[in-house]
VOBA-1610 file (N, C-alpha, C; in pm, whole numbers, padded with zeros to 5 digits, always signed):
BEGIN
Unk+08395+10525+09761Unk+08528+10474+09732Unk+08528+10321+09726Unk+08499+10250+09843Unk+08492+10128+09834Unk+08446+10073+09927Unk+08268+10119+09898Unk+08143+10046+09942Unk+08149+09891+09965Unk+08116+09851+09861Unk+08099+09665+09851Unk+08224+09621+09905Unk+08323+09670+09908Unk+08484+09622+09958Unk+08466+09568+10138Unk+08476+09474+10132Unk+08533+09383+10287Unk+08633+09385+10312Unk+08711+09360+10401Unk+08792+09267+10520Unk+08717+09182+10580Unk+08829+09046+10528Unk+08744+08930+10620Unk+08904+08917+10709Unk+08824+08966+10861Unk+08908+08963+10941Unk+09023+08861+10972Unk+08949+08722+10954Unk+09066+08618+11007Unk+09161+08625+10899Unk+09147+08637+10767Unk+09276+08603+10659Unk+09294+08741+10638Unk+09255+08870+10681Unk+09289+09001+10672Unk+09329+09046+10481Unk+09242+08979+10423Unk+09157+09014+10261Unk+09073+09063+10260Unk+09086+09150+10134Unk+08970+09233+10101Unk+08921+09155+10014Unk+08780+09171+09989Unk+08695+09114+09953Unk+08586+09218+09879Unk+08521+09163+09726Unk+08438+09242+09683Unk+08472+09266+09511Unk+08403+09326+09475Unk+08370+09338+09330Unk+08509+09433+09311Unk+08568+09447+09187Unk+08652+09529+09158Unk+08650+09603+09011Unk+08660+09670+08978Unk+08692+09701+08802Unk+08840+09684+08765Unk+08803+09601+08697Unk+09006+09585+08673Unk+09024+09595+08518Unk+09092+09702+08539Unk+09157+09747+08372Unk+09235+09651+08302Unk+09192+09624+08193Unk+09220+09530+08055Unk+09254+09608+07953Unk+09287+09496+07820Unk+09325+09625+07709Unk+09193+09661+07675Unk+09199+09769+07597Unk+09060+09810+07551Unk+08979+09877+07640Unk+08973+09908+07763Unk+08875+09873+07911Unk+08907+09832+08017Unk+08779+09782+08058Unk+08791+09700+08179Unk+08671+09655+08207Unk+08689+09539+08308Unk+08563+09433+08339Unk+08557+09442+08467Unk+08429+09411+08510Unk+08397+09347+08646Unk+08427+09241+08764Unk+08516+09199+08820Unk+08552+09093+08864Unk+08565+09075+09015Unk+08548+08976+09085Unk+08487+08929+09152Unk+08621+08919+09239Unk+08668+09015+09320Unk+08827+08947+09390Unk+08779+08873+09540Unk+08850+08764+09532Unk+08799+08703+09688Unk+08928+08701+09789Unk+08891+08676+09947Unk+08976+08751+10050Unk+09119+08579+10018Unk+09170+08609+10127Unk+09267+08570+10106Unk+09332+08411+10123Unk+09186+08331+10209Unk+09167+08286+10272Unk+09081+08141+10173Unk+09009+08191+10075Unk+08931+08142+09911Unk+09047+08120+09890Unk+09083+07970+09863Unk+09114+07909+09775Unk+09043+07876+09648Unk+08926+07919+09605Unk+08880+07857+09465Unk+08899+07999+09396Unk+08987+08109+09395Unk+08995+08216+09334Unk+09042+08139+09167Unk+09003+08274+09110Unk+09029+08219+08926Unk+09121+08331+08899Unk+09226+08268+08778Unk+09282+08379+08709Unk+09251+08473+08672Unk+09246+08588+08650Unk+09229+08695+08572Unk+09266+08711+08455Unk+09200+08722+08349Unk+09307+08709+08201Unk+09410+08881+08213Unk+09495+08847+08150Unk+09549+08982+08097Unk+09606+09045+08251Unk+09612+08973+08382Unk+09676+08997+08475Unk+09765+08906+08506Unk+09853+08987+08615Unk+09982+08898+08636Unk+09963+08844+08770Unk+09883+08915+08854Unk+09805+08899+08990Unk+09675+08882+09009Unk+09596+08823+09054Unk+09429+08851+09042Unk+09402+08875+09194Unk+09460+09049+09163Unk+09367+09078+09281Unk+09476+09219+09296Unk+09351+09308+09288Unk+09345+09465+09253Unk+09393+09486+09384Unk+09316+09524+09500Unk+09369+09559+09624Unk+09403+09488+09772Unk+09525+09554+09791Unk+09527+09438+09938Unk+09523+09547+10038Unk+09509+09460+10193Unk+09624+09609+10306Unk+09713+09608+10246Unk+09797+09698+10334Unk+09921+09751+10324Unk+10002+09615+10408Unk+10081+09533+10341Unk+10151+09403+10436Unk+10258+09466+10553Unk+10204+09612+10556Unk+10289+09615+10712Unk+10212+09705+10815Unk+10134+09804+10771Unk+10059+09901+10877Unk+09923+09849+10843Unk+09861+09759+10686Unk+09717+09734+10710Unk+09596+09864+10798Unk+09671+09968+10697Unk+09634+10072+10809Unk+09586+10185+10598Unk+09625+10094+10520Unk+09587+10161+10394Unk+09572+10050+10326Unk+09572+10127+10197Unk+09585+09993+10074Unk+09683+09962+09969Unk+09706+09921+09914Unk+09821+09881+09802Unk+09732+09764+09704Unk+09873+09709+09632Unk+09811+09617+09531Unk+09830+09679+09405Unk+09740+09588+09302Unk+09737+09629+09135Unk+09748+09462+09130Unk+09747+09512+08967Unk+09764+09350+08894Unk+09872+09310+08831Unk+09982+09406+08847Unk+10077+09378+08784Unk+10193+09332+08869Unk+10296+09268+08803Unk+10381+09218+08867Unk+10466+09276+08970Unk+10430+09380+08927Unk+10547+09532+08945Unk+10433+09618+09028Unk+10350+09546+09119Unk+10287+09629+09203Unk+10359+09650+09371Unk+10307+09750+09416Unk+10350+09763+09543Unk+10301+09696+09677Unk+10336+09572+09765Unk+10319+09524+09891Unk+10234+09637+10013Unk+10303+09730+10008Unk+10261+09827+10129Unk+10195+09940+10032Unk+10156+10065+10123Unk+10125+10185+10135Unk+10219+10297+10089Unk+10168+10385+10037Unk+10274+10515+09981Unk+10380+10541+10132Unk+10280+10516+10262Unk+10370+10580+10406Unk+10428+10507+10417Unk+10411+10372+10440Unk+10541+10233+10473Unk+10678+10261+10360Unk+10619+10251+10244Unk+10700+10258+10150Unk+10822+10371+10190Unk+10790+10514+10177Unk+10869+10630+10210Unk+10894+10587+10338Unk+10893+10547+10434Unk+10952+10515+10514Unk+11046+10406+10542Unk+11023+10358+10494Unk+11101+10192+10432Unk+11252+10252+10351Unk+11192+10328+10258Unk+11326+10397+10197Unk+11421+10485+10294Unk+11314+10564+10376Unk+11382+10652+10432Unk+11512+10591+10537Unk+11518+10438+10566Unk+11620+10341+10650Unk+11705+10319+10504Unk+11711+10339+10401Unk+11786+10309+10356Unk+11959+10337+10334Unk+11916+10482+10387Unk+12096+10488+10397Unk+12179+10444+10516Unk+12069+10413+10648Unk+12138+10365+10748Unk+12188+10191+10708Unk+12070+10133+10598Unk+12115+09994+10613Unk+12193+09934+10472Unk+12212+10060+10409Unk+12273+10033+10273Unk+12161+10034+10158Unk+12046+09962+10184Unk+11875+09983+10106Unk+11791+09980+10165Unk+11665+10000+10126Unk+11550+09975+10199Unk+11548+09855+10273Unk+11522+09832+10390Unk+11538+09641+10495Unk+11450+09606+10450Unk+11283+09620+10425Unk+11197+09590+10356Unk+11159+09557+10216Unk+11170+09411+10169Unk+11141+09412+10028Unk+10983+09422+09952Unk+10948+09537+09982Unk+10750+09591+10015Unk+10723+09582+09814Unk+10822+09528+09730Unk+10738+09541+09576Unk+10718+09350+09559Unk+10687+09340+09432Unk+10580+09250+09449Unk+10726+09131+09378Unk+10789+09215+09300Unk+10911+09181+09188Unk+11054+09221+09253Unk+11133+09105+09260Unk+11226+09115+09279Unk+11346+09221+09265Unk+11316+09263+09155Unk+11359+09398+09069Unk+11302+09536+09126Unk+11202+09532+09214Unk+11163+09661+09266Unk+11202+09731+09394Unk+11289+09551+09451Unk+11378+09503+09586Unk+11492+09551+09600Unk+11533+09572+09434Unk+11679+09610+09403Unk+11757+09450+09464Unk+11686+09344+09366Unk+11735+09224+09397Unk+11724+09128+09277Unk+11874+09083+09222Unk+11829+09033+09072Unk+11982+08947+09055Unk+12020+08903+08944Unk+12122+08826+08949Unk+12116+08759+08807Unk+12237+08746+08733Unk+12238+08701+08609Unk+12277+08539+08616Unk+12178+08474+08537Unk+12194+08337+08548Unk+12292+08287+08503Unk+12389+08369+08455Unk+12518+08345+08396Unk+12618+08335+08534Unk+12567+08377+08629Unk+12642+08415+08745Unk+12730+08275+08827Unk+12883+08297+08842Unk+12952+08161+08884Unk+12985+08238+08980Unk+13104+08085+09080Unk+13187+08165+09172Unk+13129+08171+09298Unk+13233+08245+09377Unk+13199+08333+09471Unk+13084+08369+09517Unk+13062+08469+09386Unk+12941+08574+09395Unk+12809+08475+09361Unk+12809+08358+09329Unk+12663+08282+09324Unk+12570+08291+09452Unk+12673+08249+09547Unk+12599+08238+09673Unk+12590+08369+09746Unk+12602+08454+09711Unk+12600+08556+09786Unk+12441+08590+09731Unk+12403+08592+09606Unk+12326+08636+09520Unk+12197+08574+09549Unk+12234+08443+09550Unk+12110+08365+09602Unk+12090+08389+09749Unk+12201+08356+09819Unk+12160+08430+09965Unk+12080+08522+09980Unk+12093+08662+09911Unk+12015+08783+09939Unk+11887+08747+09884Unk+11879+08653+09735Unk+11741+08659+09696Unk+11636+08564+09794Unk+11688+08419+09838Unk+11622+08350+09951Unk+11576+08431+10066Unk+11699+08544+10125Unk+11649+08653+10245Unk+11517+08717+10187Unk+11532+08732+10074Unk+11407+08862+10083Unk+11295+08790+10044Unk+11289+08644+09983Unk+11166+08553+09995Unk+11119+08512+10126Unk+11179+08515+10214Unk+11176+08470+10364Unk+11115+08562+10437Unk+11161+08703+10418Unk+11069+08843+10437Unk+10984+08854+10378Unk+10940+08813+10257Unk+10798+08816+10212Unk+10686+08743+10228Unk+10765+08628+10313Unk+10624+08508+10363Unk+10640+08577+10499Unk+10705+08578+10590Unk+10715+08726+10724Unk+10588+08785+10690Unk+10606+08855+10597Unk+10511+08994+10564Unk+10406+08920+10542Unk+10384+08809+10481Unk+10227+08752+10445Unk+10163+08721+10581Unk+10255+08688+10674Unk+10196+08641+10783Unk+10198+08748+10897Unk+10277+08865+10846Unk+10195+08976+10947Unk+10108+09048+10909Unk+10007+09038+10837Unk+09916+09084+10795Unk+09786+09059+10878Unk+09747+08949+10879Unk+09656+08852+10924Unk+09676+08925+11127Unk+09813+08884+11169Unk+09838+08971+11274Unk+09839+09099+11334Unk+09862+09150+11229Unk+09852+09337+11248Unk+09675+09341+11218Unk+09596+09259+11157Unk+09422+09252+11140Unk+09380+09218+11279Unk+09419+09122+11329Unk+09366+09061+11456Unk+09371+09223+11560Unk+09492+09173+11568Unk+09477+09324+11721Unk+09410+09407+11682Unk+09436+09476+11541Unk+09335+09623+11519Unk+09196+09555+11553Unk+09166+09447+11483Unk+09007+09432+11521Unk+08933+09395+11637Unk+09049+09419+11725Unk+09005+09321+11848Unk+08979+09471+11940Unk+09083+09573+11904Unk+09083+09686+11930Unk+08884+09759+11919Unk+08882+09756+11808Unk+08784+09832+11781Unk+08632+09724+11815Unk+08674+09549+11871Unk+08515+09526+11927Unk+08482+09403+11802Unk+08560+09367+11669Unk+08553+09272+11578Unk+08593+09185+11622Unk+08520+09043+11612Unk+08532+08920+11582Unk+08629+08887+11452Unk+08690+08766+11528Unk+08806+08661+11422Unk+08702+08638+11294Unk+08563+08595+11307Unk+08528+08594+11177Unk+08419+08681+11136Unk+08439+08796+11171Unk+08352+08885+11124Unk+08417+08936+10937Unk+08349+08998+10849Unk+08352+09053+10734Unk+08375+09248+10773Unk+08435+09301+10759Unk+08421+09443+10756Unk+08413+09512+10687Unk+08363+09641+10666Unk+08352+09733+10541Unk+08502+09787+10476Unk+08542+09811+10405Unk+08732+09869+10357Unk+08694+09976+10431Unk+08584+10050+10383Unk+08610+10217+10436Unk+08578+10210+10608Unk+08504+10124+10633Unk+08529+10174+10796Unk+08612+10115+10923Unk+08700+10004+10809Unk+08865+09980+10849Unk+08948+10070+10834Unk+08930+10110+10711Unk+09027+10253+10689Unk+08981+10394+10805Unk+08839+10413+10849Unk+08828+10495+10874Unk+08872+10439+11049Unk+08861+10367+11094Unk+08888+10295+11236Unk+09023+10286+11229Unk+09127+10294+11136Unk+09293+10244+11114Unk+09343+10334+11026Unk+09331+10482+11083Unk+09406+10538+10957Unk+09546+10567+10948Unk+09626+10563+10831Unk+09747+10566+10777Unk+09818+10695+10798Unk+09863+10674+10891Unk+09981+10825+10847Unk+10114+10747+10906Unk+10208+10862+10912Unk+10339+10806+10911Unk+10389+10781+11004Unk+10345+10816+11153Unk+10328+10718+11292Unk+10347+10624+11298Unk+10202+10571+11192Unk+10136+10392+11156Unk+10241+10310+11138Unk+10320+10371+11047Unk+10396+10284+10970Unk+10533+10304+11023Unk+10574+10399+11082Unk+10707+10365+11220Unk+10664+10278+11277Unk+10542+10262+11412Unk+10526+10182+11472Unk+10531+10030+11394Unk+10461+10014+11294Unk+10449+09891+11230Unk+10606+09820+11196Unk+10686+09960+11151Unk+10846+09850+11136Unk+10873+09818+11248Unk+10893+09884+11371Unk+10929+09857+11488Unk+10830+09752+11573Unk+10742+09744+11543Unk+10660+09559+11574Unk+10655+09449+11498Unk+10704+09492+11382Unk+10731+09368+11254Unk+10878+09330+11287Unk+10979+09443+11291Unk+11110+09396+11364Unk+11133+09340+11472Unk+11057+09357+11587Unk+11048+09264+11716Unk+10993+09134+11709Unk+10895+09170+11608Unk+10801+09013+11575Unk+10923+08963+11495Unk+11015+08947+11411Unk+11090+08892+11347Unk+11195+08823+11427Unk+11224+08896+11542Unk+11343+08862+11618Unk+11316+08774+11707Unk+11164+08788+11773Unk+11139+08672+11846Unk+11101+08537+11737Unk+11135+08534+11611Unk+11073+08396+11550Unk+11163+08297+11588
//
């Protein structure tokens, strides 16, 4: 599945060769963890960089190259929705596009309703640097758990197989991402 694939523990990126579908195909490319700053564009992507954790249980994978890819895991996700009728939507804005947030606003927009609009869209940018930075955190403890060093490299599959995903994972994970939020 994904041999050559790393986690480099301290920036909690995967790391490693990828095949990433283009028109026509697809090519070989080189995705680096999160932490590489000299990463290169990808042509014909909107993201360069096929797979991440999951930005809340890091307990699976997510990602793609498109704009319109998913933040978390199929379990975070369905669970994320599943709060939605208590909080009006999902509390989690886990897509990559504003529009997948159910968060958008016509630039034509006056009034009143301007600031409300921008309000909600600033909230859910504010939750998405949150989420960038519990990643790296939800990496540390698991790896500290299982005996890894801050700068050790790990295999994907025997993170995945040391952290696996079910729908436990990802209760517990809202309910420590929500406490971690409240103490900021």
């Amino acid at each position: 599945m994904s041999d050559d694939l790393a986690l480099h523990i301290f920036c909690g990126g995967i790391q490693g060769t990828m095949t990433v579908p283009q028109p026509g195909g697809s090519i070989v490319r080189w995705q680096p963890c999160r932490c590489d700053k000299t990463a290169m564009k990808w042509p014909y992507c909107d993201v360069s960089r096929l797979r991440d954790l999951c930005t809340l249980c890091a307990q699976a994978t997510a990602g793609g190259v498109s704009r319109y890819s998913w933040k978390a895991c199929d379990l975070c996700r369905d669970y994320n929705n599943s709060l939605g009728p208590v909080y009006g939507r999902a509390p989690l804005p886990l897509g990559r596009h504003s529009i997948m947030n159910g968060r958008s606003f016509s630039i034509t927009l006056a009034g009143e309703q301007l600031p409300l609009a921008m309000g909600s869209m600033l909230g859910m940018i504010d939750l998405w640097f949150a989420l960038d930075k519990w990643v790296p955190i939800q990496v540390h403890k698991k790896a500290a758990a299982q005996g890894w060093g801050i700068n050790d490299r790990v295999g994907l599959d025997d993170w995945l197989r040391a952290n696996p995903a079910s729908p436990q994972a990802s209760a517990t994970a809202f309910s420590e991402f929500f406490e971690h939020m409240s103490e900021r």
